[in-house]
Steps between C-alpha positions, in 0.01 A plus 500: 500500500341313252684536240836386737288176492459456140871543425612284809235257336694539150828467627424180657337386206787539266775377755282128495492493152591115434508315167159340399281810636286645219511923500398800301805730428404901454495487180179236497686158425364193687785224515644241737861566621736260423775627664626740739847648514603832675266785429409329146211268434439257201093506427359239256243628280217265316424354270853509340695463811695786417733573815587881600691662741403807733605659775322368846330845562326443164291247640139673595359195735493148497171308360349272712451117381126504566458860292671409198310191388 
């Protein structure tokens, strides 16, 4: 039962992903989404502002405001 919760949890997660939100893909990059289009998400990645695209179930979880400062 639990873990029916956690991926529930994820699912939600990644269908509210909105431009702005700051998240940490799989593969360890912390960006802020600039767009969102389909199943593909543009990340933008300091300090060069280098934009890349993944797929939306690349995204890991979504930082919090208070947690990345």
């Amino acid at each position: 039962m639990p873990m029916q919760k956690q991926k529930k949890r994820q699912a939600r997660m990644l269908a509210e992903l909105k431009s702005g939100d700051s998240v940490v893909t799989s593969g360890g990059i912390v960006g802020t989404i600039t767009s969102v289009e389909g199943d593909t998400i543009t990340v933008r990645v300091k300090p060069d502002n280098l934009k890349l695209q993944f797929a939306r179930s690349a995204v890991s979880s979504v930082v919090s405001p208070e947690s990345s400062k």
